[in-house]
C-alpha positions in Angstrom: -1.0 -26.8 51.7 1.7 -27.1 49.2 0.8 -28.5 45.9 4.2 -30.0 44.4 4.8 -29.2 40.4 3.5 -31.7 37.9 7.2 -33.4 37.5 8.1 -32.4 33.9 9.2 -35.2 30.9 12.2 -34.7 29.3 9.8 -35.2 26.4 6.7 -34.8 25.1 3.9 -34.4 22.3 2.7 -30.9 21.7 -0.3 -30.3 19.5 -1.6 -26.8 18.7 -4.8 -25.5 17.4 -6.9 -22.7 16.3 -11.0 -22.2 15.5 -12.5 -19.5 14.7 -14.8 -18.7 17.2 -17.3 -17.3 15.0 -17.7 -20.2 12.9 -16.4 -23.0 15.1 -14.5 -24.4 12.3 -10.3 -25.2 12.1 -8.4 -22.6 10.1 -7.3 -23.7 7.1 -3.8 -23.4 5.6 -1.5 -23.6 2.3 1.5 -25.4 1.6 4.1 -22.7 0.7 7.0 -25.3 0.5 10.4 -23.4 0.6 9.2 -19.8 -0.8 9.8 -18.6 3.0 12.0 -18.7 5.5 9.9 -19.7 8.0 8.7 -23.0 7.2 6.5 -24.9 4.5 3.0 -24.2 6.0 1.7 -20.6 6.1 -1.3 -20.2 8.5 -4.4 -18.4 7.5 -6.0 -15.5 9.8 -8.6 -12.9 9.4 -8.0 -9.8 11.0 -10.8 -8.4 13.7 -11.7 -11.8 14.2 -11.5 -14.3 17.6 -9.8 -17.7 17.8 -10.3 -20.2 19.8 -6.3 -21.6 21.0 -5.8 -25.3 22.2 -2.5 -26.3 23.4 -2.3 -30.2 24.6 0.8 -31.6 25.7 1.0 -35.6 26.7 2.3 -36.4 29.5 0.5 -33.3 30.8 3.3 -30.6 31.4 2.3 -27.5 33.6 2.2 -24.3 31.3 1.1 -20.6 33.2 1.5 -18.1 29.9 0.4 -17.9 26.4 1.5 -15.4 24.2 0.8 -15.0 20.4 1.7 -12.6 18.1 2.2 -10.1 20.6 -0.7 -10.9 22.5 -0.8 -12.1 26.4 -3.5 -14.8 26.7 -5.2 -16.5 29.7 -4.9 -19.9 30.1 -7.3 -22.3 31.5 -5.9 -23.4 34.7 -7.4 -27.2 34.1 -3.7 -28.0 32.1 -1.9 -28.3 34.8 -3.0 -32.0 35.5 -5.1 -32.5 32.2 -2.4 -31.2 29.8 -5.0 -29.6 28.1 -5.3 -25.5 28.1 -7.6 -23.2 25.9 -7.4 -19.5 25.4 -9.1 -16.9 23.0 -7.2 -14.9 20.8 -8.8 -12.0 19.0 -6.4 -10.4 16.0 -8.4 -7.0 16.3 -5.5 -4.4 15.3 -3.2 -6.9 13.0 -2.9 -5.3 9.8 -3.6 -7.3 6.8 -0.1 -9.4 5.3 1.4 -7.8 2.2 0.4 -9.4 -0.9 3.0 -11.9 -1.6 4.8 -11.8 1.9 4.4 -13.9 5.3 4.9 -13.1 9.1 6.3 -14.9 11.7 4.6 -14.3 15.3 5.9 -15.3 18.0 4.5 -18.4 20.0 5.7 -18.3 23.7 5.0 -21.0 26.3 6.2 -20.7 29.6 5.9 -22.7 32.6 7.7 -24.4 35.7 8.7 -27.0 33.5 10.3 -24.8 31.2 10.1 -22.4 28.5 9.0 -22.7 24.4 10.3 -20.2 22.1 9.3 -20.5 18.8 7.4 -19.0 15.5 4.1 -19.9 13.5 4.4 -18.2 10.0 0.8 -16.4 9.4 -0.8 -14.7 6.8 -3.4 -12.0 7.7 -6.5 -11.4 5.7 -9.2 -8.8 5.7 -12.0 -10.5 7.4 -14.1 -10.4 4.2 -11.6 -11.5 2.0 -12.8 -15.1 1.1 -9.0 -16.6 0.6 -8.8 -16.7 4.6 -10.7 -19.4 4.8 -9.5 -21.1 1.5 -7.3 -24.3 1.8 -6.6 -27.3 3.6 -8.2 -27.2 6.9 -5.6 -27.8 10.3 -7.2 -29.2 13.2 -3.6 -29.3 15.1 -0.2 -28.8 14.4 2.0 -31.3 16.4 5.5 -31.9 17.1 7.5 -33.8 19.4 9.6 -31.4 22.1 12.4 -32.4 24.1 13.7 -30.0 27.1 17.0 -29.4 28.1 18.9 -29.1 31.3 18.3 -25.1 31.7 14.4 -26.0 30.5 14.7 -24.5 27.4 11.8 -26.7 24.8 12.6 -27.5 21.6 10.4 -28.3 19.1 10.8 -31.3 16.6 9.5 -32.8 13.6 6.0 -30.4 12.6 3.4 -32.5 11.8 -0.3 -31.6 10.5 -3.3 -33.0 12.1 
């Protein structure tokens, strides 16, 4: 039996998150304002440590890869009509962010409906090194995406949860 693709919006919400697995608790994150090129927010991390990854889209678009910082993730199948997919990530092997500096990983989405290009600037702490956990916590980041023609997404306004 052929199951027909979730038709896909030409727009929708996107809301990311991360929790450390360990603790079960949102990351936290500081407000860098226009130091970097990358955007306002830095993201906090500890190295040799697991993540939980939520990605929810509304209306539900169908998403088959994950892929973070270099990193291939499964995705819970249960998005495809729930919107909804989780994944672990585990930054065993990132080496700690230079004093000072940020990093921009890559965050890649792909899917019938179409493909997400983007880049979540990180900071990468030792896993002892109290400051990772310092800050504002970020239960989601959100923005609006539209898609285009060829299915490229693009995102919108960011918005903290």
């Amino acid at each position: 039996s052929l199951t027909m693709p979730v038709s896909t919006p030409s727009s929708f919400t996107l809301s990311l998150s991360f929790r450390s697995a360990e603790h079960d608790e949102p990351i936290a994150f500081k407000v860098d304002g226009s130091r970097f090129e990358g955007g306002s927010r830095t993201l906090k991390f500890a190295i040799d440590s697991k993540y939980k990854v939520t990605v929810e889209t509304k209306p539900p678009v169908e998403f088959h890869h994950l892929h973070i910082g270099g990193s291939d993730l499964a995705i819970s199948g249960e998005g495809i009509t729930t919107g909804k997919y989780g994944a672990d990530w585990n930054t065993t092997g990132i080496t700690p962010t230079k004093r000072g500096a940020r990093e921009n990983i890559g965050l890649n989405l792909q899917g019938p409906g179409g493909v997400l290009r983007s880049k979540l600037q990180c900071k990468f702490y030792k896993k002892e090194d109290s400051h990772a956990t310092w800050g504002h916590k970020m239960n989601a980041l959100q923005w609006v995406c539209s898609i285009d023609g060829a299915g490229n997404i693009s995102l919108g306004e960011e918005n903290v949860k």
